[in-house]
N, CA, C and O atoms as a Tripos MOL2 file, in Angstrom:
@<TRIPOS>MOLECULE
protein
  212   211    53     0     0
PROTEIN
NO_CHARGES

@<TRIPOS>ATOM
      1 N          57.8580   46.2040    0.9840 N.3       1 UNK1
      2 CA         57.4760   47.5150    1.4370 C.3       1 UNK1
      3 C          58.4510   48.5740    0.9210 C.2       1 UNK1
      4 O          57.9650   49.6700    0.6400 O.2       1 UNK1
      5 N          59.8610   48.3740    0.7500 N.am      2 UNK2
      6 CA         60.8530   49.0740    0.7720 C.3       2 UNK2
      7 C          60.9810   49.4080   -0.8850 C.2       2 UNK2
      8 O          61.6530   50.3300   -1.3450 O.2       2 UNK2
      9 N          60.2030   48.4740   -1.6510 N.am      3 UNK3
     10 CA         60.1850   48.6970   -2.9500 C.3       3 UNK3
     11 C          58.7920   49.7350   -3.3280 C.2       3 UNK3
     12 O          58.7890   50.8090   -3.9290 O.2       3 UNK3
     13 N          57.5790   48.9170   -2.6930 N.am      4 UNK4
     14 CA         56.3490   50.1060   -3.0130 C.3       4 UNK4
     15 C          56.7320   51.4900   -2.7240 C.2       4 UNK4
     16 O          56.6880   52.4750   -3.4620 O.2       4 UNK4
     17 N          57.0820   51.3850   -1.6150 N.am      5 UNK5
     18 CA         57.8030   53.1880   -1.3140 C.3       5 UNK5
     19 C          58.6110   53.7980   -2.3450 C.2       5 UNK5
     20 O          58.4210   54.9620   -2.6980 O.2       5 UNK5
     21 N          59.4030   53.1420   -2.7850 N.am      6 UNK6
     22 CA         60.2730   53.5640   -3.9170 C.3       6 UNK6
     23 C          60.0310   53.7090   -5.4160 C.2       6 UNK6
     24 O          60.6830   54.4330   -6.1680 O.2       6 UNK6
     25 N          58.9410   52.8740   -5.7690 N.am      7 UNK7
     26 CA         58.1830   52.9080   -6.7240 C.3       7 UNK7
     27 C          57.0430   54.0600   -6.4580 C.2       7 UNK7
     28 O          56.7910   54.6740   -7.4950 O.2       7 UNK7
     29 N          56.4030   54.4340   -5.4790 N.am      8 UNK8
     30 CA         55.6850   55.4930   -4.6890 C.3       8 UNK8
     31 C          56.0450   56.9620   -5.2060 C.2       8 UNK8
     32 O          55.3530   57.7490   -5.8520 O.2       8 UNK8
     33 N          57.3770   57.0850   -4.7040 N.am      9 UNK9
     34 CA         58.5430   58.2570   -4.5840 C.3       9 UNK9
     35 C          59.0230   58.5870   -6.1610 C.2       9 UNK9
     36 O          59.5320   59.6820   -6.4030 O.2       9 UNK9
     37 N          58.8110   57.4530   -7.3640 N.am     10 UNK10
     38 CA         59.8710   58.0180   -8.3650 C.3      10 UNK10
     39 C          58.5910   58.2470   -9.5320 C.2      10 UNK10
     40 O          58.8220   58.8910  -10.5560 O.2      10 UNK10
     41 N          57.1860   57.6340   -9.2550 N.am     11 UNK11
     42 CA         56.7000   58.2770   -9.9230 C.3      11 UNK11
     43 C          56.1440   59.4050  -10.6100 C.2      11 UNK11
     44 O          55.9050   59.5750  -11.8060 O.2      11 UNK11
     45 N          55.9170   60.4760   -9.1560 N.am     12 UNK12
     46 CA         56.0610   61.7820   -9.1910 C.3      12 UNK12
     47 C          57.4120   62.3940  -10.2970 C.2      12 UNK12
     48 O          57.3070   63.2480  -11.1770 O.2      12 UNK12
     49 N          58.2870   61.8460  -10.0020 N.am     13 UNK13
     50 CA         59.4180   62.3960  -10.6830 C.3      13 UNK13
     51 C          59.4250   62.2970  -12.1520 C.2      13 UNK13
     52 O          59.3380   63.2470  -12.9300 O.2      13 UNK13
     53 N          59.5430   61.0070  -12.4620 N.am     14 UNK14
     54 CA         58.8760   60.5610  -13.7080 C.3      14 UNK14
     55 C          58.1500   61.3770  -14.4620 C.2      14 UNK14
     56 O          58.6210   61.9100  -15.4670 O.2      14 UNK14
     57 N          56.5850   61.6080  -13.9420 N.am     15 UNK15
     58 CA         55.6150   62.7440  -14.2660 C.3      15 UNK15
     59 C          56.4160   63.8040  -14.4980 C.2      15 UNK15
     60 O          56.4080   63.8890  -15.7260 O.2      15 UNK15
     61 N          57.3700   64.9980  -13.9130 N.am     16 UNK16
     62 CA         57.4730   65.5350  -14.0950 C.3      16 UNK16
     63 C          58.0290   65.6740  -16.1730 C.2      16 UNK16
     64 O          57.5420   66.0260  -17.2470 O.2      16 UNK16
     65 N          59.5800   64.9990  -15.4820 N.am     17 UNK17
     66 CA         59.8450   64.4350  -17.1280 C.3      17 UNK17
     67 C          59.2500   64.1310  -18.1120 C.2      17 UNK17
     68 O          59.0880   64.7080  -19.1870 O.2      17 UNK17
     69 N          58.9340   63.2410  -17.7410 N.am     18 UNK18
     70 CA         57.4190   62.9620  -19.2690 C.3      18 UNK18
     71 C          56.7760   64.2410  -19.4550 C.2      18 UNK18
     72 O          56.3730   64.3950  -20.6080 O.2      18 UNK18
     73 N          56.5840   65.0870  -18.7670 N.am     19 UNK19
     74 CA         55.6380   66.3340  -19.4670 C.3      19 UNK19
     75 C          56.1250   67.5600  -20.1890 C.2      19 UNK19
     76 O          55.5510   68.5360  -20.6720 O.2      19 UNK19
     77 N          57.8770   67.0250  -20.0630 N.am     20 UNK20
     78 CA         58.9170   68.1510  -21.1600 C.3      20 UNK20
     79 C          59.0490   67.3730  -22.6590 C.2      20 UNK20
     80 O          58.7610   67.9420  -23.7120 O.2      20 UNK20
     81 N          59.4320   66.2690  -22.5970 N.am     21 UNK21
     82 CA         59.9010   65.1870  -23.2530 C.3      21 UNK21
     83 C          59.8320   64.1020  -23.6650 C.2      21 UNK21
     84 O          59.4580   63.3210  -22.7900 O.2      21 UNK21
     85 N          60.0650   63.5320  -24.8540 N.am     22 UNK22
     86 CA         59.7600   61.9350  -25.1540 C.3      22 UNK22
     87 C          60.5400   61.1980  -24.3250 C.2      22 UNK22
     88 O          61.5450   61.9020  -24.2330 O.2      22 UNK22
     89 N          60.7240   60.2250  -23.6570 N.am     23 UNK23
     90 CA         61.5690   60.2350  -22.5610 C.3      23 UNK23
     91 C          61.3310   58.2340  -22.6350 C.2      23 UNK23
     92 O          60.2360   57.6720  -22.6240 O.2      23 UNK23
     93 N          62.3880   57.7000  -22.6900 N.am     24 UNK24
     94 CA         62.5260   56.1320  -22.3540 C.3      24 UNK24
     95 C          63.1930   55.9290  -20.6880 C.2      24 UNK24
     96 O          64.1990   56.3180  -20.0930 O.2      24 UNK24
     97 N          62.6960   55.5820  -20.5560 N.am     25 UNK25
     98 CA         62.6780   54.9240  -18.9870 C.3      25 UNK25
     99 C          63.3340   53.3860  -18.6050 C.2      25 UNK25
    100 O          62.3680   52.6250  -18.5480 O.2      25 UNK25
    101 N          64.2880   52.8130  -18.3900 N.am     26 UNK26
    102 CA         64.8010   51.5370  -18.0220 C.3      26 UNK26
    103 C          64.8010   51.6260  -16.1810 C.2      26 UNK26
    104 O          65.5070   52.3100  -15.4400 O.2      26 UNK26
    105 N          63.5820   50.5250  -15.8230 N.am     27 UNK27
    106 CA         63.8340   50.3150  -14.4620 C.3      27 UNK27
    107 C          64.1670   48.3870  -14.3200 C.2      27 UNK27
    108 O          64.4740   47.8010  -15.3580 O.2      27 UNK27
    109 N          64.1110   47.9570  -13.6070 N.am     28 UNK28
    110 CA         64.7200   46.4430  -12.7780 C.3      28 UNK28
    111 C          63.1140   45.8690  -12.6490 C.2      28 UNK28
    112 O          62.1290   46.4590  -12.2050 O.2      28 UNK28
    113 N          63.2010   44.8600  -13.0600 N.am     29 UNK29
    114 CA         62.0910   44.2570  -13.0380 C.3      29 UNK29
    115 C          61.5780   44.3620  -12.0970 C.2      29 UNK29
    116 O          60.7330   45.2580  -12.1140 O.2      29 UNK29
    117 N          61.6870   43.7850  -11.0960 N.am     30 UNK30
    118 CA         60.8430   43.8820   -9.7630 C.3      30 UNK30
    119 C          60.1030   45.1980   -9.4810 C.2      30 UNK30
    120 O          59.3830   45.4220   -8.5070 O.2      30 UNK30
    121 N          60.4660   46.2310  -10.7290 N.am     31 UNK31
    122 CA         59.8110   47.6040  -10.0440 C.3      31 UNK31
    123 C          58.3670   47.7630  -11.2750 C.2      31 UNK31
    124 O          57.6980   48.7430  -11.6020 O.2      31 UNK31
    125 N          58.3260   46.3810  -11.6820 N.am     32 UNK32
    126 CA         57.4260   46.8790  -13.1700 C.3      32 UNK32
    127 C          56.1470   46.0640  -12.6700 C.2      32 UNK32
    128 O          55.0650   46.5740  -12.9600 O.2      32 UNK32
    129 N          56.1270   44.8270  -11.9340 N.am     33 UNK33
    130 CA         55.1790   44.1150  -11.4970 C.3      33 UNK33
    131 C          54.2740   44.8410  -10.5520 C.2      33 UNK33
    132 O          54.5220   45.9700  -10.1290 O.2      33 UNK33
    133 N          52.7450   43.8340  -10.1010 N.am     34 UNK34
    134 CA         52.1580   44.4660   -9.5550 C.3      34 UNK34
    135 C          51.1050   45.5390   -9.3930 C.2      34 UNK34
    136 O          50.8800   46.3070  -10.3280 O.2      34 UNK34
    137 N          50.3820   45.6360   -8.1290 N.am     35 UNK35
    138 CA         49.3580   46.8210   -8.5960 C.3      35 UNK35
    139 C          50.2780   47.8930   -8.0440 C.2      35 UNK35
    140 O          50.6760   48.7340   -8.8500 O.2      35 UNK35
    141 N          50.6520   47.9770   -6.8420 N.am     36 UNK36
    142 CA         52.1040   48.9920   -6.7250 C.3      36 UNK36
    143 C          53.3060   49.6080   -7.5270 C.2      36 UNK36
    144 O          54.0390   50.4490   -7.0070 O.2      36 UNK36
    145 N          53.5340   49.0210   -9.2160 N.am     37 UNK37
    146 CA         54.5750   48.7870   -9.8160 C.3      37 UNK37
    147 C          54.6870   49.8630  -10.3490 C.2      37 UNK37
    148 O          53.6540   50.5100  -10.1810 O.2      37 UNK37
    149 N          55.6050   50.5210  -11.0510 N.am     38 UNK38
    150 CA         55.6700   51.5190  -11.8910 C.3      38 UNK38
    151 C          54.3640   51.7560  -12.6940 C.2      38 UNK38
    152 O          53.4750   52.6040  -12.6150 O.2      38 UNK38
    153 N          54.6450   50.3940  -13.7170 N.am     39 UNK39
    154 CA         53.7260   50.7230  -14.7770 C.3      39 UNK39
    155 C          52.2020   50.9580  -14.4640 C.2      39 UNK39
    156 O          51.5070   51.7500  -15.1010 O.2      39 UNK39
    157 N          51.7100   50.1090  -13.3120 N.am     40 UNK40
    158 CA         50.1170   50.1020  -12.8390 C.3      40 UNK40
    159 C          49.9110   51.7010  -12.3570 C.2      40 UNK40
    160 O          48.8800   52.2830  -12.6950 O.2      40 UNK40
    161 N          51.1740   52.5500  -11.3620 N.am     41 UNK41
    162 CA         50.8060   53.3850  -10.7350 C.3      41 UNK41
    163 C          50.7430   55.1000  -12.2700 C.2      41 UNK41
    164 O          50.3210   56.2560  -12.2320 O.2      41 UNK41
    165 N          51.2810   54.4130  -13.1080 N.am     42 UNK42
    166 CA         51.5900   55.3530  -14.3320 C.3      42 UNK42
    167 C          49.9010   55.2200  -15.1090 C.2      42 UNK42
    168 O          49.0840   56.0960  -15.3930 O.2      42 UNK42
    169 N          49.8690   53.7400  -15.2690 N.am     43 UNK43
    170 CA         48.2070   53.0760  -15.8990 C.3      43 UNK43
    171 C          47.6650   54.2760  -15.5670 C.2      43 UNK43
    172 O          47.5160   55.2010  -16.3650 O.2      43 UNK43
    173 N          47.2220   54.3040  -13.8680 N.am     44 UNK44
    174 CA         46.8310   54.8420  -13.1440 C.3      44 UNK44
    175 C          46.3710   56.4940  -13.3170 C.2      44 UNK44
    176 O          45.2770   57.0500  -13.4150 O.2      44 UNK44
    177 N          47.7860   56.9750  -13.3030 N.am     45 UNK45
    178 CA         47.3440   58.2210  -13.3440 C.3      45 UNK45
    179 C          46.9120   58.8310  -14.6910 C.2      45 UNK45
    180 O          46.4750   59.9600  -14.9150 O.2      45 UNK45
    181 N          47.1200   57.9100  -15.4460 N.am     46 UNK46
    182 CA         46.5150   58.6300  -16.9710 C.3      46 UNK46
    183 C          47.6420   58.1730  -18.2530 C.2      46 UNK46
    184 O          47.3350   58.0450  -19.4380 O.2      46 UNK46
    185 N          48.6420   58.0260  -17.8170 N.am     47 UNK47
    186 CA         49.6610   57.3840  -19.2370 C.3      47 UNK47
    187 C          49.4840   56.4180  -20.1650 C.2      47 UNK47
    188 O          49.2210   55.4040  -19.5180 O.2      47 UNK47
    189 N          49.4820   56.2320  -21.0060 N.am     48 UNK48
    190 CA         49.5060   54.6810  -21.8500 C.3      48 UNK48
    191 C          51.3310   54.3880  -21.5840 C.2      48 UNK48
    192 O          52.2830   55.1670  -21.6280 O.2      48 UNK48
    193 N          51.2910   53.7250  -21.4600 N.am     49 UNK49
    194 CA         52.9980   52.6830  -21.0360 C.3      49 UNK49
    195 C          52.9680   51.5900  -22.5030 C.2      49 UNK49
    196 O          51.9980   50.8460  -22.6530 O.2      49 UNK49
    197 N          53.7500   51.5950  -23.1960 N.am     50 UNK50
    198 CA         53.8510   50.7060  -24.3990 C.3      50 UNK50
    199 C          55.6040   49.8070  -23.9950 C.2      50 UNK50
    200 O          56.6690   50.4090  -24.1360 O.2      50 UNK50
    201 N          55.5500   48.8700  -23.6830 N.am     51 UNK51
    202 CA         56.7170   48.4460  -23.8350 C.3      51 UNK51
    203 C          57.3190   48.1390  -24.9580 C.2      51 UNK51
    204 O          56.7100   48.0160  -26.0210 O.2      51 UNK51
    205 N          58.6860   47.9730  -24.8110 N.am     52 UNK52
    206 CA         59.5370   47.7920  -26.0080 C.3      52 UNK52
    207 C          60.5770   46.6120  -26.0790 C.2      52 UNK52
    208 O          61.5800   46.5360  -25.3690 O.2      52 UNK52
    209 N          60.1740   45.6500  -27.0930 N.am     53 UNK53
    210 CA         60.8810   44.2250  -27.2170 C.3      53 UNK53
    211 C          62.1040   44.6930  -28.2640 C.2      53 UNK53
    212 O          62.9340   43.8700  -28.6500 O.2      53 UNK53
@<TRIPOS>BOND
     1     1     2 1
     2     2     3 1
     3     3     4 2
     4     3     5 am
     5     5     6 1
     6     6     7 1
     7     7     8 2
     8     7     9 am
     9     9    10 1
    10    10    11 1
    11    11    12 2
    12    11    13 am
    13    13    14 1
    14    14    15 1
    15    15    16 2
    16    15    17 am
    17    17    18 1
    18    18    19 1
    19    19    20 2
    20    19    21 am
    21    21    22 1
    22    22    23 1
    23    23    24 2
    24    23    25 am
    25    25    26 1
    26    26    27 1
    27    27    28 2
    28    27    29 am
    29    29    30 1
    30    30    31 1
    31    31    32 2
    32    31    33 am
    33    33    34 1
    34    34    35 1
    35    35    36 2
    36    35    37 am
    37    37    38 1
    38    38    39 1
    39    39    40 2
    40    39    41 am
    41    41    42 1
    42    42    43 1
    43    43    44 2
    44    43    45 am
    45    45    46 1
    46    46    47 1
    47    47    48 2
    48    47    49 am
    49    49    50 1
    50    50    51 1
    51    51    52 2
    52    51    53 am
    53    53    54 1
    54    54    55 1
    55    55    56 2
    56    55    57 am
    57    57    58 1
    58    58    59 1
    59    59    60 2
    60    59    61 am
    61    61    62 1
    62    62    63 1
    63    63    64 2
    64    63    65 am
    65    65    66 1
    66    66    67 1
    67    67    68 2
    68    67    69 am
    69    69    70 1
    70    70    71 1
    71    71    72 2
    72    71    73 am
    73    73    74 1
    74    74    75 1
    75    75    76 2
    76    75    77 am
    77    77    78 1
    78    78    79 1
    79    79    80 2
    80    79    81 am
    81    81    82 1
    82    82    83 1
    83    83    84 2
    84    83    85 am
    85    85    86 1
    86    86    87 1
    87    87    88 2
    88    87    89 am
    89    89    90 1
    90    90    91 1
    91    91    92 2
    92    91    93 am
    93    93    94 1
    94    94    95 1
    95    95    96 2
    96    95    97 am
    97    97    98 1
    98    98    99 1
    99    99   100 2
   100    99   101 am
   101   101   102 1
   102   102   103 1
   103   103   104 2
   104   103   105 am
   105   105   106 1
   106   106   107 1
   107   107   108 2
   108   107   109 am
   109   109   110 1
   110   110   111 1
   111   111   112 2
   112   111   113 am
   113   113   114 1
   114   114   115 1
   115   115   116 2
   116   115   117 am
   117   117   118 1
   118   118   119 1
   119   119   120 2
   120   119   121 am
   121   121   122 1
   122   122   123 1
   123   123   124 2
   124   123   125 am
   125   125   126 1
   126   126   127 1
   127   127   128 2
   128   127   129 am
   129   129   130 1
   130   130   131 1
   131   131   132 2
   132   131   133 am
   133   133   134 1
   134   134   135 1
   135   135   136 2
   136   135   137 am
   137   137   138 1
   138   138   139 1
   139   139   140 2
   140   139   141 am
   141   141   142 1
   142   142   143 1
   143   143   144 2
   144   143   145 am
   145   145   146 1
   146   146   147 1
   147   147   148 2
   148   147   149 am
   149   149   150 1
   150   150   151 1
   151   151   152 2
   152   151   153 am
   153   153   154 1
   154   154   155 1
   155   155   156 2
   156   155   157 am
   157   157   158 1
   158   158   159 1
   159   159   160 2
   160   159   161 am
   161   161   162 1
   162   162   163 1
   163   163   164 2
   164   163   165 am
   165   165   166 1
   166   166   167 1
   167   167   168 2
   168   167   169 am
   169   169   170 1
   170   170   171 1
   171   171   172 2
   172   171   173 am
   173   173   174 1
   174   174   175 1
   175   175   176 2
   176   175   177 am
   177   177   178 1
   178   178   179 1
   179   179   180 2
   180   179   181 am
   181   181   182 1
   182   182   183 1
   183   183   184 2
   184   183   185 am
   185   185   186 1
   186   186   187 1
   187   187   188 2
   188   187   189 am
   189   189   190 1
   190   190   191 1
   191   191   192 2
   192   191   193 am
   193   193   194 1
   194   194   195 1
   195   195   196 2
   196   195   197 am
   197   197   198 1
   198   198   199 1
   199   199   200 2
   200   199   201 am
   201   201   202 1
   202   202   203 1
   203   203   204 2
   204   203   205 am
   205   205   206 1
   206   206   207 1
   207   207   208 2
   208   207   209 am
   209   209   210 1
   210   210   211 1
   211   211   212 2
@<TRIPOS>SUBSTRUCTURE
     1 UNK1         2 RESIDUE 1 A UNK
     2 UNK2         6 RESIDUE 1 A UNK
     3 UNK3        10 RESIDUE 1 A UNK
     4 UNK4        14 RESIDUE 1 A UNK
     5 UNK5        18 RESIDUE 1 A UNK
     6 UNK6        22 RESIDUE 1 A UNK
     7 UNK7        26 RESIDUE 1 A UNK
     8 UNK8        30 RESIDUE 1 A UNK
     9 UNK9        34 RESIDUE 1 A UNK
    10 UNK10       38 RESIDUE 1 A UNK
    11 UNK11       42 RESIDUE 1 A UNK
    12 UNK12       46 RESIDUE 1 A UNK
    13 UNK13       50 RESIDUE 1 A UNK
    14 UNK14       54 RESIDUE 1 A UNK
    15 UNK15       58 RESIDUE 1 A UNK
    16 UNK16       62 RESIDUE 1 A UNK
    17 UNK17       66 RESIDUE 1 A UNK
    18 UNK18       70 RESIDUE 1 A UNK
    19 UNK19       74 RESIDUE 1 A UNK
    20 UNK20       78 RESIDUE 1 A UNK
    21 UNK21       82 RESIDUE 1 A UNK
    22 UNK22       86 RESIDUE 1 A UNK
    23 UNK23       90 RESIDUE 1 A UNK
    24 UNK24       94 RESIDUE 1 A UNK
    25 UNK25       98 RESIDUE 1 A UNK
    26 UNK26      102 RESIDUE 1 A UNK
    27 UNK27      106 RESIDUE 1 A UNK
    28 UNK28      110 RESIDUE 1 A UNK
    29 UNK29      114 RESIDUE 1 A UNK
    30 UNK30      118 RESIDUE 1 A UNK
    31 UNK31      122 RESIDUE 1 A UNK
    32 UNK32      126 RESIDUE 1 A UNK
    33 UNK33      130 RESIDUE 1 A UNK
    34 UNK34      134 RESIDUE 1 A UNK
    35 UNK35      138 RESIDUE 1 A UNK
    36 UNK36      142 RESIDUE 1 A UNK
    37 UNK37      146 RESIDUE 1 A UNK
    38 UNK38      150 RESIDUE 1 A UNK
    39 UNK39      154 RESIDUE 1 A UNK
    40 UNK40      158 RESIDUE 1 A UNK
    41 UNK41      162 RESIDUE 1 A UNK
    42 UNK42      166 RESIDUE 1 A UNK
    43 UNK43      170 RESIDUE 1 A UNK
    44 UNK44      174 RESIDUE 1 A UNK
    45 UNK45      178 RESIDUE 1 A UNK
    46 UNK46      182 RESIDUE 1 A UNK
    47 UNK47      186 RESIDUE 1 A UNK
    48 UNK48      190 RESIDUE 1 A UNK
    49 UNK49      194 RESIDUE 1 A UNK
    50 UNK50      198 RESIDUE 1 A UNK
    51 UNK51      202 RESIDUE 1 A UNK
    52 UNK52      206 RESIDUE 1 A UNK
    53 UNK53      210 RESIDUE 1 A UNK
């Protein structure tokens, strides 16, 4: 719970950034999984998310 909330809370923020800038992002795994996760709630609102090996 304490993670969805937090993943919840930083996407807004995120959004903001991404809409000045090319912008790389490093979060902790546990925040990337999931339909709650960063990347699903980004899917979500309209981003393409490309990871990087």
């Amino acid at each position: 719970m304490l993670l969805d909330k937090r993943n919840s809370n930083w996407v807004p923020a995120i959004q903001q950034i991404i809409g000045k800038k090319s912008v790389f992002f490093a979060v902790g795994a546990l925040h990337l999984a999931g339909p709650k996760g960063v990347l699903a709630q980004l899917k979500a609102a309209g981003y393409k998310v490309t990871p990087v090996q």
